[in-house]
Each structure stands twice: as C-alpha cells, then as structure tokens.
N, C-alpha and C positions, 0 to 999 in steps of 0.2 A: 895206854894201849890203843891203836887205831881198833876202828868197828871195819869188822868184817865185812868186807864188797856183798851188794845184793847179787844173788844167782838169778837171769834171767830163766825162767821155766817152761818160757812158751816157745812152741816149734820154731825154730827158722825156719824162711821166708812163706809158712803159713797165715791164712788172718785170722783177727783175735775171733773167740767161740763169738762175740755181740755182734760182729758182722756177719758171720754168718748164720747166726739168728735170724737179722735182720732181712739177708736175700731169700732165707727160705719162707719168710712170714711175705715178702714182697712177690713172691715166684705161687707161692699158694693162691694172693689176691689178685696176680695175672691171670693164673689158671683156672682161677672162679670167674673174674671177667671176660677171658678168652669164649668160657663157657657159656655164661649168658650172651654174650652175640650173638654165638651160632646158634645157640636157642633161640634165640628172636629172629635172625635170618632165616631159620627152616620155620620158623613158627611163620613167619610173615611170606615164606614163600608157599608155606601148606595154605595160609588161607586163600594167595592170589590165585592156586590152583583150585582150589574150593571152591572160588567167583566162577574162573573159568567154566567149573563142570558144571556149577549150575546153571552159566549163562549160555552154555552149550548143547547141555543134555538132559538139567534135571525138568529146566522150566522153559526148554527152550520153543520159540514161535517156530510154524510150519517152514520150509526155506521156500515152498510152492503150494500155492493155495490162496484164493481169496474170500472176504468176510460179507459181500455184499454183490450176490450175482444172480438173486430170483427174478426170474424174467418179469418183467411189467406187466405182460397178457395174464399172470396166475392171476386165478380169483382173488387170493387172498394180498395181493399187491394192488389186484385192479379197484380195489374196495377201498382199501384206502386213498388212490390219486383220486377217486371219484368223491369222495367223502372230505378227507384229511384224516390227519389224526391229530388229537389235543392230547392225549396223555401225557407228554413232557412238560404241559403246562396244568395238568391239576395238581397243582397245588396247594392247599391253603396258605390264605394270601398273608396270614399273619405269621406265617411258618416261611413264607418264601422273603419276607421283611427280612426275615432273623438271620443273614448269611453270617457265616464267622469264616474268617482266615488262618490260613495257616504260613508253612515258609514258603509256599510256589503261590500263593497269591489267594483270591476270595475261593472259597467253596461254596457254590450254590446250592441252593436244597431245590432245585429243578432242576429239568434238562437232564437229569441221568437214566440212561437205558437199560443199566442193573435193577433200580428204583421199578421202573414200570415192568420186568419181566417178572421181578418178584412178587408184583402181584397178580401177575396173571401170563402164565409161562407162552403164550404163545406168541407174545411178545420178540421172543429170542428167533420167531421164525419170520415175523412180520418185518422186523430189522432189517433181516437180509435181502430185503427190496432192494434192485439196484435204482430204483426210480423212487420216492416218495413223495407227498405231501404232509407238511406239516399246519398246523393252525395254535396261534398263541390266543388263547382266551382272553375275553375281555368283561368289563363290568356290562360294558354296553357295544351290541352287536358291531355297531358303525364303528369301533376302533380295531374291531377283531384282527390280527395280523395273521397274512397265509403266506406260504412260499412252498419250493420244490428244493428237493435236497437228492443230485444223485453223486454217482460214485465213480472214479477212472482209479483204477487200481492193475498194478505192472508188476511182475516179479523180475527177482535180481538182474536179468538179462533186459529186461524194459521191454519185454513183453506182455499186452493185454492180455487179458482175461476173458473166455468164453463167458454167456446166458446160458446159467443153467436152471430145472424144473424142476419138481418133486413129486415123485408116484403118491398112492395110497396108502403106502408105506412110512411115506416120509425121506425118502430115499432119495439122492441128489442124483439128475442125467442131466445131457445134454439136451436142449430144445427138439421136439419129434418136429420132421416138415408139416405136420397139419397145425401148428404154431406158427413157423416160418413162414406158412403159408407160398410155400416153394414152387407151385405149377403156377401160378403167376406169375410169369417174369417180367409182365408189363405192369405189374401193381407196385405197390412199396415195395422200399427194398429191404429185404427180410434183416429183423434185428437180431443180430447174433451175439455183440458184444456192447458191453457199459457204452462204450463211446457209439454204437448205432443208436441204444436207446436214448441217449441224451439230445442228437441230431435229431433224431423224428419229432422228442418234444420240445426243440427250440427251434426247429424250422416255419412255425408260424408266429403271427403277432410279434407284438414287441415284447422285447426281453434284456432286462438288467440281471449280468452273471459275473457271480462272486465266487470265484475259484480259489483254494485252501490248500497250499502244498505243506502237510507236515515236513517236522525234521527225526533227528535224533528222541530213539526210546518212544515213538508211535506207529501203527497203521490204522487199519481200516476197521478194527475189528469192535464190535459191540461193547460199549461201554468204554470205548476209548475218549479221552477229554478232549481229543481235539476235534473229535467229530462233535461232540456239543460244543466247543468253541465255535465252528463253521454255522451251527444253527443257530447260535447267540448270535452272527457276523445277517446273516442271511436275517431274526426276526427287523434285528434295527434298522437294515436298508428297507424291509418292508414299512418299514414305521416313517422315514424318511421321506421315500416314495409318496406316503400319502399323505404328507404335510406341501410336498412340492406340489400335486393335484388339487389341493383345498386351496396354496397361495397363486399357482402358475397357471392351473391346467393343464398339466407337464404329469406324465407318466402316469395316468390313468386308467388307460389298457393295462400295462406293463405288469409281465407276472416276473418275481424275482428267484431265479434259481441258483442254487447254492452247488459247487463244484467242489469237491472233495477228493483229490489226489492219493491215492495211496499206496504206499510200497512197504517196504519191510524193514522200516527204519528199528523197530524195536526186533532185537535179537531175543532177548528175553521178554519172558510174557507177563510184564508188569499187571497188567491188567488181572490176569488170573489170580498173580499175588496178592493183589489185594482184594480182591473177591474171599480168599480162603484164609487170609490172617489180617482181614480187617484195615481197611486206610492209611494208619498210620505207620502199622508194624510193616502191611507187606509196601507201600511205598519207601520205606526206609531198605530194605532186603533187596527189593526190585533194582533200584540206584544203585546200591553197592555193587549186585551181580552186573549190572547196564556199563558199570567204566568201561570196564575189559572192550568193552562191543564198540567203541567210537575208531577205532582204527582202522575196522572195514567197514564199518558203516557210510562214512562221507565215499570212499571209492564207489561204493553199491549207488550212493547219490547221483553220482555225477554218470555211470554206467546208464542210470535210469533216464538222465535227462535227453535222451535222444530224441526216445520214446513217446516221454510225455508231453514234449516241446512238440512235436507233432500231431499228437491226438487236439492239442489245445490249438495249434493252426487248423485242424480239421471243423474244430469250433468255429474259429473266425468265419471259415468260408460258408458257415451256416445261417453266420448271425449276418452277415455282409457278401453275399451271394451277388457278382455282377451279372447283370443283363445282357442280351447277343448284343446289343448296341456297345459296349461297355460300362455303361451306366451303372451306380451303382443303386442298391435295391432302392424299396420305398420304405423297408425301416431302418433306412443307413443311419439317420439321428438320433432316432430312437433306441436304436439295439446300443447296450453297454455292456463291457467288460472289464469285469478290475481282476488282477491275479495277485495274490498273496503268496510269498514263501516264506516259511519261517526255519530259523536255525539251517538244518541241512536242506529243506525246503529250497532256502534261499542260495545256497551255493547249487541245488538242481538248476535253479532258473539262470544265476550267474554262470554258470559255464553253460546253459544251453542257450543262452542269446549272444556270450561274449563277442563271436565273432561277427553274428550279424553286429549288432551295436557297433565295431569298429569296423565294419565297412560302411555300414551307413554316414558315421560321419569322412570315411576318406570319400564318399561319392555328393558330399553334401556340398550345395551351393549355397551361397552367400546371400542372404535376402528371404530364401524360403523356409515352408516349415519342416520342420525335422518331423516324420510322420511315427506315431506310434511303434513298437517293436512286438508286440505283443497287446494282444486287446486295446486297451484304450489306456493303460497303464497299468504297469509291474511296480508289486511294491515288495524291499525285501526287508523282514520283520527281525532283529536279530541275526542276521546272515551269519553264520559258521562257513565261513569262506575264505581264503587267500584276499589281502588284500592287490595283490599284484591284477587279482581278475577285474578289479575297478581301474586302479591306476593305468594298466594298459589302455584303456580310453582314456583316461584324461592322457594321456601321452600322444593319441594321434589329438585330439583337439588342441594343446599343446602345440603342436608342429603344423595345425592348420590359422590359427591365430597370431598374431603379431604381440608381443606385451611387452617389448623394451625398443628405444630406439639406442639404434646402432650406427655403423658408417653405410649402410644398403637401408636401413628400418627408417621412415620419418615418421616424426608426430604424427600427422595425415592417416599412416599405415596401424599407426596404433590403437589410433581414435575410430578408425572403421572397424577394428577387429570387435568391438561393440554391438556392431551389426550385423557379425556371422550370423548368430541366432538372433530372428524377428522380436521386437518388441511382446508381443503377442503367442511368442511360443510358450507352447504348454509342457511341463514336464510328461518325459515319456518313462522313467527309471528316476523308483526314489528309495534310496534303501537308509531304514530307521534304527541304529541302534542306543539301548541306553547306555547312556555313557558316566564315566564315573567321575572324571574330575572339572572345575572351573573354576577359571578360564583352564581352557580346551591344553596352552603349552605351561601350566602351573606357573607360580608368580617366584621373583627371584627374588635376591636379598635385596637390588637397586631398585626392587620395582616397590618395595616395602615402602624408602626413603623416602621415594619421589611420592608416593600416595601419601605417607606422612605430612609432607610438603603440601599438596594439593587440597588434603583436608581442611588445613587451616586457610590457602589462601585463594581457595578458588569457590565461587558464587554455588556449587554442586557440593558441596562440602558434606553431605549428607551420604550424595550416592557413594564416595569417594571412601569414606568411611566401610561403606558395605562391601567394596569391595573386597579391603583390606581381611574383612572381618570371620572367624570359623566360624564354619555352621555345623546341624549333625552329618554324619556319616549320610551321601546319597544311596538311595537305591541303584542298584546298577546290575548291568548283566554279567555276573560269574565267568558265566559260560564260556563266554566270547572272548571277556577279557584277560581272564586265566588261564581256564583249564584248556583250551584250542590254542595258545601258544606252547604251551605244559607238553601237549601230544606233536606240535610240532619240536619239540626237545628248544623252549626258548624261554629260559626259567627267570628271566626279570620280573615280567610282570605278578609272578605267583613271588617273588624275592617285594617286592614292592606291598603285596597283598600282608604280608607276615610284618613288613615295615608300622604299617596301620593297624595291626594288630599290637603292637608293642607299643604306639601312643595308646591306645584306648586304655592296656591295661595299667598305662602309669596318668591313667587321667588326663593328656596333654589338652591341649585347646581345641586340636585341628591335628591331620595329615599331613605330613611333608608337603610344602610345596602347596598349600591349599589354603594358606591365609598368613597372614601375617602378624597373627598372637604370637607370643614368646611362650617358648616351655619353659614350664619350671622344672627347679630340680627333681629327682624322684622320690619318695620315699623308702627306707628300705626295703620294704613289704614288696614295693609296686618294682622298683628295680629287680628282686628277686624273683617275681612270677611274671616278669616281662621276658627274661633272658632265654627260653625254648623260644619262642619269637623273634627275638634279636638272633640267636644262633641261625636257625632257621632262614629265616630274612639273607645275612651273611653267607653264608652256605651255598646257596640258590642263584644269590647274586655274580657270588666266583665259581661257581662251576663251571668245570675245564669243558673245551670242546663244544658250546653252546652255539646254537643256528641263530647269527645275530641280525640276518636279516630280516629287517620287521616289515617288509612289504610280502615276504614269503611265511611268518610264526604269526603274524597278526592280522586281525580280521577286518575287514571293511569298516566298520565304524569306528574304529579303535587305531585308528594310523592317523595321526593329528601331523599337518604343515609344519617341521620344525618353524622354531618363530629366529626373524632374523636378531644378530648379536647387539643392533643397535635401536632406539625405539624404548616407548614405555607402551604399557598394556594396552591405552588406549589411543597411540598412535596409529593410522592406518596406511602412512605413506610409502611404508618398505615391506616391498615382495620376502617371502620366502624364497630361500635357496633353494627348496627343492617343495613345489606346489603342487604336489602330488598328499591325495588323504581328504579328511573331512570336509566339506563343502558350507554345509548349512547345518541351522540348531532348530530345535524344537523346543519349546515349553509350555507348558499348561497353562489354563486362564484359572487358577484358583479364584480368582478373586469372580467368576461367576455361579462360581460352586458345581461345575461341570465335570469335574475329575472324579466319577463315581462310576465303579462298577453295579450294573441292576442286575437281578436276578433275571433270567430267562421269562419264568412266568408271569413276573410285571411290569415286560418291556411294555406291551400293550397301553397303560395306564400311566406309567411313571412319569416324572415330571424331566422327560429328554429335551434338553434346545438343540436344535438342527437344523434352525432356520436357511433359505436359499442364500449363497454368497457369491453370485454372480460377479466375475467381473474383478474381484480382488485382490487379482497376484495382477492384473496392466496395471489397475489404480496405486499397486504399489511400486512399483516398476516408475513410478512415474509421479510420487509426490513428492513435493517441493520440498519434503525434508529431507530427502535419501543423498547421497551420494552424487557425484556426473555421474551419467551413462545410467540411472539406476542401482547400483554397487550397494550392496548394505542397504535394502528396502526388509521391510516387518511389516509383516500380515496385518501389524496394529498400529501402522503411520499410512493412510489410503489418502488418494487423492480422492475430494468430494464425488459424490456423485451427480450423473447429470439428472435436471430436472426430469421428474416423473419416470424416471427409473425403478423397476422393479425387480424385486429380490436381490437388491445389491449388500445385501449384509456383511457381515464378517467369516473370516473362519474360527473354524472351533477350537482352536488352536493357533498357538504364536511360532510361524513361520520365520525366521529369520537367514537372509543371503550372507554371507562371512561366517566367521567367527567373531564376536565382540566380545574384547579383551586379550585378543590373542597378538597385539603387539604387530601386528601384519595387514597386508591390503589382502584382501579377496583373491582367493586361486582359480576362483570361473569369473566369466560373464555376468552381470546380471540377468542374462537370459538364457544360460545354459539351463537343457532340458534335464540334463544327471545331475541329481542329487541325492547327495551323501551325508544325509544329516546327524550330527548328534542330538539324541533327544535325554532330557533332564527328568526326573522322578514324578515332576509332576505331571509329564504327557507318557511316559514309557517308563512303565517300573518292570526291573528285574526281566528275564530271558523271556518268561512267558506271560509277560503286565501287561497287555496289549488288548486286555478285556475290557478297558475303559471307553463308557460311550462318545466321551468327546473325543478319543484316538479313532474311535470307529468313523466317527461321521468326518473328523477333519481328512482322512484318506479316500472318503467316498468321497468328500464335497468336492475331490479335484475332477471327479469323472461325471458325477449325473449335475455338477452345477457348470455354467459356462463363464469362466474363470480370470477369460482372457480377452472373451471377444471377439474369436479368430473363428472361422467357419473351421466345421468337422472335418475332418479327413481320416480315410483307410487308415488299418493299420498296415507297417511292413511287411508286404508278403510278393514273392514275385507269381506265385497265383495267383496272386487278384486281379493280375491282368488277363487273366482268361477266364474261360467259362469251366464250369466243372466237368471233372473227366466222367464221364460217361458209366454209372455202376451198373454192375452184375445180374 
C-alpha cells in the first residue's frame, strides 16, 4: 500500500513562524539602536548647549569693561612706579627651583597675582595700575632686574579705554580735572587713557618696548597667564640689557617696558574657574566651555586690529619723534621695539599690517632697505590666521622678482633678482610656528630606497641613516594644526591626527610619512583598540562637502611648498610648483643646554647665555659654505669674523633659509625680510612653549643686537614724515 502524501500545514504564501521570529528580534534591536543615537544626539546636543550657556551666561567675561585702568597720579600706583614692587618674585628660591608641568607647559611657582593677593588683598587693587613697576630679586643687589609693565586694552569695537580713580570708598570714576590738571593748557597734555599714560612714560630717555598681543581664551585681567608671560618676556630683556652694558656699553640708560595688549579674547572667565575649583578641574571645565567661543572670537580679532595698530603707531611717533628739520630724534638708535602676537594676537597684527606689508613691497626698489613695518620687528607666535594673509605677500614679491628664465627672462634678470633685497636687510615680519612634521613635505616610498642606497654608499652614511630613521612623537602646536582647520570645516588634518593615533596604539615605529621603518603587523589586541581611531581617521578624511583649500582652512605656519614630483629629499635644484608657505626652520641648540624654561623669580641669578650676536645673519648670508647668492645660510655656518671685532657671537638659536630636506630650492631670497618659519620642539613647544629662554633671547637678539651691519632706519609710517599734530 503506498504511504499516504504529507499535508502541507503551513499558510500559503505566508513565512515560516522562524522568520518571523527572526524580523521581530531584528526590528526590536533596531529600535533599541535607533534609540540609543537619539539618546546620544540629544545627550550630545544637551551638553553642547550646556558649554554654550556656561560660556555665555553662567561664567561669562564682562562684553565692556577693563582690568587695568587706575590712573598712575593715585597714591597707591604712584608708590609703587616710585619704589617697584618685588612680590612676584618672593619666592623661596628652593620652592621657585621646583617648577613641575603640566599639559600646556611649565607651571611656575612665581610670577602669580592670585599668589600675592592671597596674601595680602590689596593686592587685587594695586594690579589695577594701568602703569607699574616691577623688580625681580636678586641674591646680590647689582643683578637686581627692573622694568615697567603697562597696559592698552580695547573692547569688541577696538575702542580704548578711559583713566579711571577710586574715592574713599573704594569706588571706581572717571579722573576729576584737578588730576588732569585741565587749566593748564600749556602744560602736559592731560592723561586720560592707557595709551596717554604710556606716551608720557616713554617720551623720555631711551627705551626698549616689548609689546604682548594675547590671542584666544585671554585678557587683561588679574591673574591672567599671559600677563605673567609678558613679565617673564619683559624680566629677561632686562637681564639681557645688562649683559650688553657690562660687554658693549650698549643700553645703559635704557629702561625696558613691557606692553600688554588687551581685548576680550576669552569669552568665558577661565580665570575665575580656576580660582573657585582649583587648576586643574576649572582649567579642564574652562576649555571645554572656551571651544564654543573660537568662532567669534578670531572676527572680534581682527575687528580689534584697527585700533590697536594705531595706538602702537602712536607709540612709534613717541619713541622716534622727528625734529622741525626732519631729523630724526637723538634716541633714534637707542629706542627699540619688538611686538609679539600670539595665536589670535598674531592674526590681529596679520590683518592689521597686511596691506601696509604689500604696498610696501609694490613701492619697493631695488638695492634699498625694506624699512620696518611696525617697531623695529613684528614677530607672530603661533599665529591662528589664514594662511592666504601671508601668501598674499609673497605673491606681490613673487611678481616683483624674476626666478625662471623664459623667452623675455635672461640669466642676468634672474641673477639680479638676488638683489631686490640688500645683503644686509634685516627681517621686518617673522612669524614662528611649531611644527609637527620632518622633513617639512614627509618622505615617500622612492625616497626610502634612494636613502637606503645612500646609506651604504655615500661618505655621510650616518646622517643618511638618521634621516630615514623614527623618532618620538614631536611636540607641536594642536591649535593651529588642527583644531583652526577643524573651525574652518577642513577635516584632514584632524583625519591625519587620528591616523597617528592608530600607529601609537598598534605600537608602529613612526607616523605615516615620517621615517622610513616598516610596520609591523598588529596584534590582535592592538588592531582591536586601534579601530575607533582608524574609523575616525576615515571618517574625517571622506567627509562630503569639506573647504579643501588650504591657503584659506590652514594657518601660516602649517602651509608647507608642495615639493616638486621629481628630485630626492636632499636635492635642491627644482623649484616648487607653487612657492607660496613655509620659508625658514627653527631649532634648538640642545647640545648647549639652553632650552630651559626659568622660573620668574630666578631669572635674575640663573645660569641664562644671551651673549651679543652682532653681525650673524650678513656673516651667514655670505659663508663660503651656503649656497650662490646666500640661499640655505644657518645661523650655525658664519663667515669668520673680522679681526678685533666685538660681540660677534652666535644666536641662541638655529636659524635656517629653505627647508632642508624638503626635495626643493628655496621659495625666497636669501634676503628676504618675511619669514615664515617652522620651528621644531626643541626651539617652540606646543601653542603656548614659547616660555623658553633661549626662544626669548633668539627673538630679541634680532632687534637690541646689530645683526646685519646695516645702519638703523625708521619704521614704516607716512607720519614720520612730519612733525606731530599739535594736542589738545
């Protein structure tokens, strides 16, 4: 008997119950993932609004108001220009040794204004001098360091600041005329603002001024770190100063005043935060609320720079005052100024000289010197800037120089372009940032082979080696490199940062593109807690719609000469395609042991070299080892010096014209006065590393030393052709 056919039992064209088991167990673990994003999107958008309202309203800075405006005539300010004051330097000296670090660099146990009011409150009033003196202690009177430290401070619209007084009360007004001393119209001219008081005390004798433009997340206000950066900046030139009078008889006289720029870079009041929850916690809280603020803060910058670009001409014509003859004064050699911007500092001063700087070179002739643009030299510290603001000058020098022969261009034409700028020109614009990778256009896979080659068979076989070779992770500037392409929406370099992140954590040798060891493979472990890094990295790098032009998302120091397709590292015979970006490097003399931050209170005594270095950017310009024309001269290859020559030393610091190793000739002159240098860990660590004494003196050495050999000249001003206008 046949078996009975099986009955099919399950529904037509329904699916079997196991798949739809399976979509409703798959539809459940959607809808618990669905969930958690939006949990994490609202979670991540409550906290950004959280930053927001603290950085707007819980801890937010005054939008008007300044920190440093007691008139100089109070008693209580007049006591101290008359006196000084030491307390940022009592210290004990075994407690001022002991500096420890943190992740923004040394923390000094002096020099803090919090420190001195808490022990004695009246402190918090004496600050607010807009004029001061200071005095660094010393073991023995005769190294005692002094200076003056005043204050130019502008709100959002780059307007000064009134002199104001305090009643009996304690109570802030504006100066009464028997202050101003107002029925006098023939007398002084009455000090109403930061910027009269500074003029009346540099109007006489000679005077070296170090002017200090914060950037990003600072002002003016008490216990701010960069106001005691500017007095660490101010004791060393004092210390400086009177090594040059012991070896020269140079700067004697000379009192050194310290300029302190201040606007309202910081939206939130870091400062309080950590004042109320302690160093570490409220610097941590401060930053996180401070991101949100960098989008209007660089606009408020460059709003500011009108302002302050003209208070600080208003300097020049005080320190360099011409005579009815046009003569210039009798402390024309002697009056210096050096100005410092750092981060948004540094794009203040870049957009407020841009345009002078590129008319100055379209009006420039051939043979002469390119005269100063600001004091006696602009230096920009980390600049948080566009690089387009630099490359636009080098685009008119560019168009006024010859550098290829054509069918119109001869040799002749090319070989003079040498000469636009004199032997003996002195830089006028030097902007320093730390830079993170080297060589400057990272090394390829040809260039691995040919150094393999070279190691074995060339007489250098050593250097050749080092080049190839990783090293650790440099110090570099975040800031700049990252997070300011990041806000201009240009996400490589933060895709590149997450790259280097995913070697360290599989242990690789090196960086992409930063030596020439081989990776090995990973190990499971390390593959596995690499991959949020690699995704990351990926992520960032394809991201749709990204702003890929990097003269507009990246900053001055961080825009490297593509290097040309043909050439090895140490070729210098082929121009880049487009010679616009980095000019010059910087690096540190470790092997002097000079790369040390001192504490405030033991500049006076420490074991600082600073010695005179007259004369050492012609001597390089012009030894027999450089390049034609000078091209590729180092601060550390000098032509001899002449017999019985004095103060001809070195600088404190390794200057270098090109980039070496970067496959290419040189993008400037060797006498071009802009420079753009990359500087390396051991001269410029990290955004705010610029606390090192040998950084300090290698930036001064270019203004109180004579460098070049080239007599002084004014700086750019079409003022200084006349006499001054006539005050009030």
């Amino acid at each position: 008997m046949a078996p009975e056919p099986e009955i099919d039992l399950r529904p037509k064209g329904r699916w079997p119950v196991s798949a739809i088991v399976f979509i409703g167990k798959a539809w459940r673990l959607l809808s618990g993932a669905t969930s958690t994003i939006v949990k994490v999107f609202f979670g991540f958008a409550l906290f950004i609004m959280g930053l927001f309202f603290l950085a707007n309203i819980a801890v937010s800075t005054p939008r008007v108001g300044a920190y440093r405006t007691l008139h100089p005539s109070l008693a209580i300010c007049q006591a101290g220009l008359d006196q000084g004051w030491t307390i940022l330097s009592e210290t004990d000296p075994a407690r001022a040794k002991t500096e420890t670090t943190d992740d923004n660099g040394c923390v000094d146990p002096s020099n803090d204004e919090d420190d001195a009011i808490a022990k004695d409150p009246a402190w918090a009033t004496r600050f607010r001098c807009a004029l001061q003196h200071h005095v660094v202690s010393s073991s023995t009177s005769a190294h005692t360091l002094d200076y003056y430290l005043g204050f130019l401070e502008f709100n959002e619209n780059g307007d000064p600041y009134p002199l104001i007084e305090t009643d009996d009360r304690g109570n802030d007004r504006p100066p009464v005329p028997d202050i101003l001393n107002l029925e006098h119209q023939a007398g002084p001219t009455p000090i109403i603002t930061q910027l009269d008081a500074l003029r009346n005390h540099l109007s006489q004798g000679s005077n070296y001024v170090i002017v200090f433009i914060h950037g990003w997340q600072h002002n003016a206000d008490i216990g701010d770190n960069n106001v005691a950066d500017v007095r660490h900046y101010a004791a060393h030139v004092a210390r400086f100063l009177k090594r040059r009078c012991e070896t020269e008889q140079l700067y004697c006289d000379t009192k050194v005043t310290a300029i302190y720029v201040g606007w309202r870079g910081a939206r939130v009041d870091e400062t309080a935060m950590r004042r109320r929850l302690g160093r570490d916690l409220g610097t941590t809280f401060g930053t996180l609320a401070a991101i949100t603020t960098l989008f209007d803060r660089k606009p408020v910058s460059e709003q500011v720079a009108p302002g302050a670009i003209s208070a600080l001409r208003a300097i020049e014509r005080t320190l360099w005052p011409t005579q009815p003859n046009g003569a210039p004064s009798p402390n024309f050699k002697t009056n210096k100024m050096i100005v410092f911007g750092h981060s948004l500092g540094g794009n203040m001063l870049a957009t407020g000289l841009q345009d002078d700087l590129v008319k100055m070179v379209h009006e420039h002739r051939s043979g002469t010197h390119v005269p100063p643009v600001l004091g006696n030299l602009v230096v920009l510290v980390n600049p948080a800037t566009e690089a387009a603001k630099w490359t636009a000058l080098q685009r008119v020098v560019w168009d006024r120089i010859p550098f290829h022969v054509d069918e119109v261009t001869s040799m002749d034409d090319v070989v003079s372009g040498h000469t636009f700028f004199t032997a003996d020109q002195k830089p006028i614009v030097v902007s320093v940032t730390s830079a993170l990778s080297f060589p400057p256009a990272d090394l390829r896979k040809s260039d691995c082979v040919w150094l393999a080659w070279k190691a074995k068979s060339s007489d250098k076989q050593e250097f050749y080696k080092k080049i190839g070779k990783g090293d650790d992770a440099p110090d570099y500037d975040w800031a700049t490199q990252e997070l300011f392409p990041t806000f201009k929406f240009d996400f490589r370099p933060l895709s590149l940062m997450f790259e280097r992140w995913e070697a360290a954590m599989q242990n690789q040798p090196h960086a992409p593109g930063q030596s020439c060891d081989l990776w090995h493979d990973p190990t499971p472990w390390e593959w596995v807690k690499s991959r949020p890094a690699h995704w990351l990295s990926l992520g960032f790098a394809t991201f749709p719609f990204q702003n890929t032009n990097q003269e507009m998302s990246h900053t001055i120091g961080h825009l490297d000469p593509p290097r040309p397709a043909d050439g090895f590292p140490t070729d210098f015979a082929y121009s880049s395609a487009a010679p616009f970006g980095t000019t010059h490097e910087l690096f540190g003399l470790s092997d002097r042991g000079k790369e040390m931050h001192h504490p405030y209170a033991t500049l006076a005594d420490a074991a600082i070299e600073c010695e005179p270095a007259n004369r050492w950017l012609i001597r390089a310009r012009k030894a027999e080892q450089v390049k034609p024309n000078g091209t590729f001269w180092d601060s550390q290859t000098l032509k001899p010096s002449e017999p019985n020559a004095v103060g001809e030393g070195a600088a404190a610091a390794e200057f270098r014209h090109g980039a070496r190793l970067s496959g290419a000739a040189a993008i400037t002159r060797a006498n071009d006065p802009f420079w753009n240098m990359r500087a390396y860990d051991t001269a410029l660590a990290r955004h705010d590393g610029y606390r090192l004494s040998s950084f300090i003196c290698a930036m001064n050495q270019l203004v109180m030393d004579d460098i070049t050999g080239a007599p002084p000249t004014l700086p750019s001003s079409e003022e200084q052709t006349g006499s001054l206008p006539t005050q009030p």
